[in-house]
One Martini backbone bead per residue (centre of mass of N, CA, C, O) as a GRO file, in nm:
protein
  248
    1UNK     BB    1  -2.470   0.243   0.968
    2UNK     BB    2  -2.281   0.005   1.035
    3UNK     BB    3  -2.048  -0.164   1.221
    4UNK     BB    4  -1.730  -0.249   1.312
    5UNK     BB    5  -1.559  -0.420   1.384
    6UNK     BB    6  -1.381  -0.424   1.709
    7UNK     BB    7  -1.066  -0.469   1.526
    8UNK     BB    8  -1.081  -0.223   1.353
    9UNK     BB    9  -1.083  -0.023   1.600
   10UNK     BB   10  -0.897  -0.108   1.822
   11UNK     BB   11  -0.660  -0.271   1.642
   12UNK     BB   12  -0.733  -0.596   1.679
   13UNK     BB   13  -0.662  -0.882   1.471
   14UNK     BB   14  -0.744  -1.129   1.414
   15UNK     BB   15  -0.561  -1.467   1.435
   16UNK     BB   16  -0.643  -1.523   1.134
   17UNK     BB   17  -0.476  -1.301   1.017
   18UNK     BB   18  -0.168  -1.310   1.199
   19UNK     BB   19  -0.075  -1.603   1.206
   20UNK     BB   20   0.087  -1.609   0.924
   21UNK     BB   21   0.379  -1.609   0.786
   22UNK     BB   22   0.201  -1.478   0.537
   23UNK     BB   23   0.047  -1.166   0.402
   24UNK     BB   24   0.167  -1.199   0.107
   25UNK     BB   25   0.144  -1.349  -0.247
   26UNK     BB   26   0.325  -1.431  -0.557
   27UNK     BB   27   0.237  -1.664  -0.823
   28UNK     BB   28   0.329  -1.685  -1.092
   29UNK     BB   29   0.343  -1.380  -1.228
   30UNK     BB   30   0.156  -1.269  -1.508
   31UNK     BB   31   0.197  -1.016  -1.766
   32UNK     BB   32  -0.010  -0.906  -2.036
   33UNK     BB   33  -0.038  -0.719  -2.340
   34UNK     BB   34  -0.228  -0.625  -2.608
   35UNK     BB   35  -0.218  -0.459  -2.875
   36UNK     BB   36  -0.378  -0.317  -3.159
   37UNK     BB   37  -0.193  -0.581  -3.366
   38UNK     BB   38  -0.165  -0.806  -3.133
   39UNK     BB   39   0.057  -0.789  -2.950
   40UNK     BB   40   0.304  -0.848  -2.746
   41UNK     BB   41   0.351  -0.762  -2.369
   42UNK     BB   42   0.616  -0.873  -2.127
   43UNK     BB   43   0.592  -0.771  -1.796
   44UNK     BB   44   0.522  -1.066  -1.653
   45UNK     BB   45   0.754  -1.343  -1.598
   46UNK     BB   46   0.698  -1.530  -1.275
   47UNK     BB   47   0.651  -1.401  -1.003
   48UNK     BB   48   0.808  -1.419  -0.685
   49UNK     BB   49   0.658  -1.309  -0.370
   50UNK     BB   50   0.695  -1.320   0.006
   51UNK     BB   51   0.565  -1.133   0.296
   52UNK     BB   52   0.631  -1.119   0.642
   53UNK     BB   53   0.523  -0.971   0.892
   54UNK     BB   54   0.680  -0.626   0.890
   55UNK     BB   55   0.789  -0.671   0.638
   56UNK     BB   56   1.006  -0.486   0.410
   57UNK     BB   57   0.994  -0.433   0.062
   58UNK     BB   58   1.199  -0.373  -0.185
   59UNK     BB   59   1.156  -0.242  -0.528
   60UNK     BB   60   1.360  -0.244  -0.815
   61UNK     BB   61   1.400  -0.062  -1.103
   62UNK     BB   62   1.375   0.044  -1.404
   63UNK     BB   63   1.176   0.172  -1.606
   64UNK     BB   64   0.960  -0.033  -1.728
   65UNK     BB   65   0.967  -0.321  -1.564
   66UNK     BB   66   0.704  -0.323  -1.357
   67UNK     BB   67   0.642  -0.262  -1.110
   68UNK     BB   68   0.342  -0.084  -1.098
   69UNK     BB   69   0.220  -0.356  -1.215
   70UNK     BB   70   0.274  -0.538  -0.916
   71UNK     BB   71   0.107  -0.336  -0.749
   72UNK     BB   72  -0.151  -0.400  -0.875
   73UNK     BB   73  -0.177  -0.701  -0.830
   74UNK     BB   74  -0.105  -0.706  -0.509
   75UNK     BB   75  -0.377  -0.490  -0.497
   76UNK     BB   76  -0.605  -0.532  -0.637
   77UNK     BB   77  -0.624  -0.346  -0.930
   78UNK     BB   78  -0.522  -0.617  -1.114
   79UNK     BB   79  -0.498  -0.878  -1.316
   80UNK     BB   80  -0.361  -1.175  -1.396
   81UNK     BB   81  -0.287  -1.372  -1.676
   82UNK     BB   82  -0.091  -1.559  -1.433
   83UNK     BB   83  -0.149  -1.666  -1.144
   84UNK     BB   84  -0.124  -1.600  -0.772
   85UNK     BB   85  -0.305  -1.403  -0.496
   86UNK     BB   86  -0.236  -1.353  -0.159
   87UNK     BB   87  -0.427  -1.265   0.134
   88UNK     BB   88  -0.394  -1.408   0.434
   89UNK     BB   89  -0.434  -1.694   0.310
   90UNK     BB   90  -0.582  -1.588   0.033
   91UNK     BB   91  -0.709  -1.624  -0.239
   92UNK     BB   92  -0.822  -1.416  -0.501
   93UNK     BB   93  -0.938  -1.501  -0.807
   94UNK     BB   94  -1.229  -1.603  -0.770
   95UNK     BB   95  -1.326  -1.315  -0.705
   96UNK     BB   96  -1.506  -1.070  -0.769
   97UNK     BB   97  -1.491  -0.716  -0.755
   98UNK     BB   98  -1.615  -0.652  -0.514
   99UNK     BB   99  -1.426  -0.878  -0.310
  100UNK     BB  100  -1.194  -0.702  -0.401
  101UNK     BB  101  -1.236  -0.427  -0.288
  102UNK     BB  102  -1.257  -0.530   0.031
  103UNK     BB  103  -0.981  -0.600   0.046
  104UNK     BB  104  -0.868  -0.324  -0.042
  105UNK     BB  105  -1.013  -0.156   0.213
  106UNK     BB  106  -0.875  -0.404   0.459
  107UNK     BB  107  -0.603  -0.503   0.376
  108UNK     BB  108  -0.506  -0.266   0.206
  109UNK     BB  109  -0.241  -0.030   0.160
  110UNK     BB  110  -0.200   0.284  -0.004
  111UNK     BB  111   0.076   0.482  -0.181
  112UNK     BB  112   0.175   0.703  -0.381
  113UNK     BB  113   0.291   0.958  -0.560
  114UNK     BB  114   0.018   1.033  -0.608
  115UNK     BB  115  -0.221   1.054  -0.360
  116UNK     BB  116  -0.525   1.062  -0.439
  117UNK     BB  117  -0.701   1.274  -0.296
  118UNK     BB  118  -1.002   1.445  -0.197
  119UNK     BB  119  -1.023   1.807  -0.283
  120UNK     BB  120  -1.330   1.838  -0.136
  121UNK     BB  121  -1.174   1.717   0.101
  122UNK     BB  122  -1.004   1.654   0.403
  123UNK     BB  123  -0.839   1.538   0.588
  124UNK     BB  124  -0.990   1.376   0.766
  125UNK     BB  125  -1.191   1.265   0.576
  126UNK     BB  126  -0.974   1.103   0.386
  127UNK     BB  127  -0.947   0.892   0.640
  128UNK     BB  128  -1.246   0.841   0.694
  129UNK     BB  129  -1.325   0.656   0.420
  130UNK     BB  130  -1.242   0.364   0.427
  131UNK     BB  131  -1.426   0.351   0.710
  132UNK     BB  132  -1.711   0.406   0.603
  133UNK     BB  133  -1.683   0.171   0.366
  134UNK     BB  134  -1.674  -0.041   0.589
  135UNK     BB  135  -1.825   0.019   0.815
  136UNK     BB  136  -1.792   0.295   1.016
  137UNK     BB  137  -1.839   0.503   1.198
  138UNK     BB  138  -1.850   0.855   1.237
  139UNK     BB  139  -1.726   0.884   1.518
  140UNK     BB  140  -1.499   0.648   1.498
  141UNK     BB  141  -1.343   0.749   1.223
  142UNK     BB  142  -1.280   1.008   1.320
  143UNK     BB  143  -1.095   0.944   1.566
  144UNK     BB  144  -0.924   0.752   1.384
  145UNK     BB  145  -0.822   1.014   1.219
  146UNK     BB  146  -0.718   1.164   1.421
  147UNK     BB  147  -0.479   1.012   1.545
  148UNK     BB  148  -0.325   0.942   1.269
  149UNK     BB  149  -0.265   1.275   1.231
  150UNK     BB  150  -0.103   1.298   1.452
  151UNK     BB  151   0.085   1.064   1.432
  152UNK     BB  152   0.167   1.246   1.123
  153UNK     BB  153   0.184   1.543   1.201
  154UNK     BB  154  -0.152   1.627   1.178
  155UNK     BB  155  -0.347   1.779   1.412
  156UNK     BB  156  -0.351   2.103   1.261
  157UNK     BB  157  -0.503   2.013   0.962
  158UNK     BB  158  -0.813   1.827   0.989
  159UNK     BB  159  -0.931   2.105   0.792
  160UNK     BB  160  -0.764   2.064   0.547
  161UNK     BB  161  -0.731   2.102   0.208
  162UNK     BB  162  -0.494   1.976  -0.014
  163UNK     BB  163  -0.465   2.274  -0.133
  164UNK     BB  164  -0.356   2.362   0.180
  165UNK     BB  165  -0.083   2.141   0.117
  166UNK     BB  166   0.199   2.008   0.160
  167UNK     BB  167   0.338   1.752  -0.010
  168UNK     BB  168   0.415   1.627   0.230
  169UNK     BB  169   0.160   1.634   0.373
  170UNK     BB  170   0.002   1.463   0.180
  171UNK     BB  171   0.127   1.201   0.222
  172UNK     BB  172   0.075   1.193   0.495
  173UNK     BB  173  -0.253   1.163   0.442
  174UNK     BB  174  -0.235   0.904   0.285
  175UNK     BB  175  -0.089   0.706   0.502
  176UNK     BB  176  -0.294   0.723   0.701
  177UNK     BB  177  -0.550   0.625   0.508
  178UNK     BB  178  -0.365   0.344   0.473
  179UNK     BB  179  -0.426   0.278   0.803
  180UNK     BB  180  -0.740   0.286   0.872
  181UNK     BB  181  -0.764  -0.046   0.859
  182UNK     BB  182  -0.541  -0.242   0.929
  183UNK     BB  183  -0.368  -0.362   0.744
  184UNK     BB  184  -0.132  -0.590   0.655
  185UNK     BB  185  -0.054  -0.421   0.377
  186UNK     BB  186   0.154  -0.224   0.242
  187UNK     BB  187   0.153  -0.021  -0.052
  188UNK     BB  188   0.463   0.169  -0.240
  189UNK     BB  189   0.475   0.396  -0.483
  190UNK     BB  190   0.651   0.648  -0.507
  191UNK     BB  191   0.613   0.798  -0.263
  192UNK     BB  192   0.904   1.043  -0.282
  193UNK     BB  193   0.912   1.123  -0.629
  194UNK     BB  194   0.749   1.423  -0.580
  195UNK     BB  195   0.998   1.542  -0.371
  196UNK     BB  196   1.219   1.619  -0.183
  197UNK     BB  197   1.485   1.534   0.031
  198UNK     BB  198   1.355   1.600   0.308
  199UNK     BB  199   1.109   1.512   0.286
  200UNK     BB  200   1.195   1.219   0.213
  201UNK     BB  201   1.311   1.157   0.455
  202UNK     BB  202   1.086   1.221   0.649
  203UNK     BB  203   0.895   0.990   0.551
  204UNK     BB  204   1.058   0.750   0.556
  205UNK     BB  205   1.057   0.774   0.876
  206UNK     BB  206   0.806   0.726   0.913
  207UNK     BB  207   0.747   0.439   0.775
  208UNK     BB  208   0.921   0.316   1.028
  209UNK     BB  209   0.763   0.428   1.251
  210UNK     BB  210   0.526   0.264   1.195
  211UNK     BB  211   0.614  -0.021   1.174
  212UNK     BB  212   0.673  -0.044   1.458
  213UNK     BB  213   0.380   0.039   1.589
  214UNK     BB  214   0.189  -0.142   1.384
  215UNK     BB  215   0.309  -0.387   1.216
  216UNK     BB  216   0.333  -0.331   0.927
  217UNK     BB  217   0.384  -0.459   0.572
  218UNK     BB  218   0.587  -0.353   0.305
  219UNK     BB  219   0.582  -0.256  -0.033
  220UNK     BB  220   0.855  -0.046  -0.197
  221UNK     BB  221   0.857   0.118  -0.515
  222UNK     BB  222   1.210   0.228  -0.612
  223UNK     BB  223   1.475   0.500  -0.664
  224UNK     BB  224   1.559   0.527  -0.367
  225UNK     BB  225   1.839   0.423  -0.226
  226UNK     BB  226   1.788   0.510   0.089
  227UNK     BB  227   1.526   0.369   0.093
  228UNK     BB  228   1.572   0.103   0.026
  229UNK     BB  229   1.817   0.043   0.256
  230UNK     BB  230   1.572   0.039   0.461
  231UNK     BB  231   1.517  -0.263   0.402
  232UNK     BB  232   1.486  -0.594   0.456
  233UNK     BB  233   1.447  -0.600   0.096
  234UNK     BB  234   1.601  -0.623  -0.215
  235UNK     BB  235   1.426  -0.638  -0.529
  236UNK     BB  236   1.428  -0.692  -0.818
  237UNK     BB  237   1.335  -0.595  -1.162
  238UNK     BB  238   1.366  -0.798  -1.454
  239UNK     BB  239   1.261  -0.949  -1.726
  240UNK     BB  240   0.997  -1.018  -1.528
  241UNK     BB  241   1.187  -1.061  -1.246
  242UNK     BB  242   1.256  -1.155  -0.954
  243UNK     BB  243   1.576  -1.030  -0.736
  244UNK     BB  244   1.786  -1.003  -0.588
  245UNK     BB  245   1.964  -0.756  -0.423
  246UNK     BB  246   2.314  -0.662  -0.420
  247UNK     BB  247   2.481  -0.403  -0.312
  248UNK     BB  248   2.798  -0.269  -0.431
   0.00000   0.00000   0.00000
């Protein structure tokens, strides 16, 4: 298995990734779904949306608005049905499935409402997964996981298997995952949504206290009004397009 870049190992990435005033856009993204009758359904029409370096974006709206849909289109998990993502100051629409999986793994970090760790494996081995894929040997990726679960307070955890942790520790080793790469981006869709109350402003706390750390910009799908409220900028997502929010 070949060495990853030293950027992705050190944990500093090249100037070209960096230097970019916006590190994910959405422009004039549209999603229609086709039904059985041939019937359609537009879940996202025209959403224009560009994130900063470091800067986190909550996105809140009603059930079915369609957050969980824009979280898919901007971390390429799928296509739209017209207009265009940028990641890192690149479009993403030319690319292939595999060099879409590949920006997926290197460039964005995901972390879910229910975690989707792997069952079979530690929490180290979890945390090493992205890394391994990306060619990072597994010395180095050992390394780098076993840093980032102390990093989330799991740094006695890292031979526990997922269903030997609680809920919250779970998610924590999510968070770590979705950082093993250096993403530019994390996107997290209602992280704290299947948590208790003091759980969840735990994790709250963490994903800020990393965004400082790390200097990782997120966008955050939310109804928790606590989480969202702690974010440099709140859109909603209404008929299809997103829009400030300003509360009450």
């Amino acid at each position: 298995m070949s060495d990853a870049p030293e950027a992705l190992v050190s944990g500093v990435r090249p100037a070209r990734e960096t230097a970019t005033a916006v590190v994910l856009e959405g422009r004039a993204l549209r999603k229609v779904y086709v039904g059985g009758d041939g019937g359609e359904l537009t879940v996202l029409d025209g959403v224009e949306i560009r994130v900063a370096p470091g800067e986190v974006v909550a996105i809140v709206g009603a059930s079915g608005a369609g957050k969980s849909t824009l979280l898919h289109l901007l971390g390429c998990l799928d296509r739209p049905t017209s207009g265009e993502v940028v990641i890192g100051g690149r479009p993403v629409s030319g690319l292939s499935d595999r060099e879409l999986a590949e920006v997926r793994n290197t460039q964005i970090g995901f972390v879910f409402q229910f975690h989707h760790l792997l069952r079979e494996f530690s929490a180290l081995e979890n945390v090493m997964m992205p890394q391994l894929i990306a060619g990072v040997d597994e010395v180095r990726a050992a390394e780098r996981a076993r840093l980032l679960l102390e990093e989330v307070g799991l740094g006695g955890r890292l031979a526990h298997k997922p269903w030997q942790l609680s809920g919250g520790e779970q998610q924590r080793v999510a968070v770590a995952r979705a950082l093993a790469n250096q993403p530019l981006i994390v996107l997290a869709d209602e992280p704290s949504g299947n948590l208790d109350t003091q759980t969840s402003e735990h994790l709250h706390d963490l994903f800020f206290r990393l965004r400082a750390e790390h200097g990782v910009a997120m966008v955050i799908a939310t109804h928790n009004r606590e989480l969202a409220d702690r974010a440099d900028r709140i859109l909603q997502l209404k008929q299809g397009q997103l829009q400030s929010f300003y509360p009450a």
